[in-house]
N, C-alpha and C positions, 0 to 999 in steps of 0.2 A: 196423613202420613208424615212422620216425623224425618228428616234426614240433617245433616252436620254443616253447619260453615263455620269455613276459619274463620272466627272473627282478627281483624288485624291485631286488635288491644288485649284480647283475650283467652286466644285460642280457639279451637274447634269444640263447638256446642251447637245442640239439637235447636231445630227451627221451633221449637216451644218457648225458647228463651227472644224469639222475635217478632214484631208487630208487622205487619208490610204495608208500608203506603203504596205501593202501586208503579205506574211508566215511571223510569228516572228522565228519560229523552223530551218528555214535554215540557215545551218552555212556558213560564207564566208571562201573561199579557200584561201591558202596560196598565199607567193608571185606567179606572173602568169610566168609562163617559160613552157616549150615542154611538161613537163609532170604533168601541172593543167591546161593544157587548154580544156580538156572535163570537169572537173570538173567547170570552169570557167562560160562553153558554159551551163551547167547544171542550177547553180547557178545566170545565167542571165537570159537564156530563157524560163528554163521550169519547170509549174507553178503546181504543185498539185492542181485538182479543188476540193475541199473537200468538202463532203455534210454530214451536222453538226458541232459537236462542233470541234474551231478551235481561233489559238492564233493569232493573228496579229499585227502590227504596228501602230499606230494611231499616227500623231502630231496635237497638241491642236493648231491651226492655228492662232482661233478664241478667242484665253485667256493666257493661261501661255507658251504657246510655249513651250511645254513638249514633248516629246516623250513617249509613254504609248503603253503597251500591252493590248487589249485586247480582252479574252477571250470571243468568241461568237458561238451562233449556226447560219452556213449559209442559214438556210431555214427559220428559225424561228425568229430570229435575237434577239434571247433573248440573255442579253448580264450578263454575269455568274461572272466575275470578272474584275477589270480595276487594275493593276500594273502600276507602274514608271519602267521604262527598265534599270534602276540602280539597282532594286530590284528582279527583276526576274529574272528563272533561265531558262534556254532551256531544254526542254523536259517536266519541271512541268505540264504542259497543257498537251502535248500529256497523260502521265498516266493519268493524272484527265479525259482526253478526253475517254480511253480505259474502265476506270470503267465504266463511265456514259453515253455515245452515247449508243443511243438506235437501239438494233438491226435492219439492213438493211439502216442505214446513215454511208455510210463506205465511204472510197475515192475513187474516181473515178479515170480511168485510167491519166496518167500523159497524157497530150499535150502539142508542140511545141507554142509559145505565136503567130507565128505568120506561116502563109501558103508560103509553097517554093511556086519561080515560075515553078518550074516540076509539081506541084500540079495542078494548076490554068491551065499549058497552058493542062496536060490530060482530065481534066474535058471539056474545049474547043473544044478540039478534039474530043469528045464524047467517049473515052475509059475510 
């Protein structure tokens, strides 16, 4: 489903013209040695699936080759604000998110992005 964000440099254009990387709220870990490689394993694999308002990554693929935050609800896909990722700040969204998400659009439990094979061969197994 296609719908509009204002790009700040370009104007208002269909999400066909954007790539999405994903949380903007997550911070990256330091350098990687013995003791950030859970944090590492965190910060790659696994994804808060959030239902409502939520900040994200977007690059304008399709116009200014920007990188832009922006603010949206996941169900509704109404899209609340668009930042340049030069200007924003981490966590501004989540309090904006805390006032304004409307009770019972809360985050879902955390999952792994992707099924171990212990998963897959139990379920085979029929256990």
């Amino acid at each position: 489903m296609a719908y509009l964000i204002d790009c700040p440099h370009c104007g208002r254009r269909t999400t066909d013209e954007f790539y999405i990387r994903g949380d903007a709220s997550k911070q990256r870990p330091g350098a990687i040695g013995d003791d950030t490689m859970a944090q590492w394993h965190d910060y790659v694999n696994i994804r808060d699936n959030v239902r409502g308002r939520t900040a994200e990554h977007w690059h304008h693929t399709g116009g200014c080759r920007q990188w832009l935050v922006v603010e949206r609800d996941t169900l509704s896909h109404e899209v609340y604000a668009v930042t340049p990722t030069s200007t924003w700040t981490p966590g501004s969204a989540a309090k904006a998110a805390a006032r304004k998400t409307p009770a019972g659009k809360t985050p879902v439990s955390r999952t792994p992005a992707r099924k171990t094979p212990a998963r897959k061969s139990a379920r085979r197994a029929g256990k």
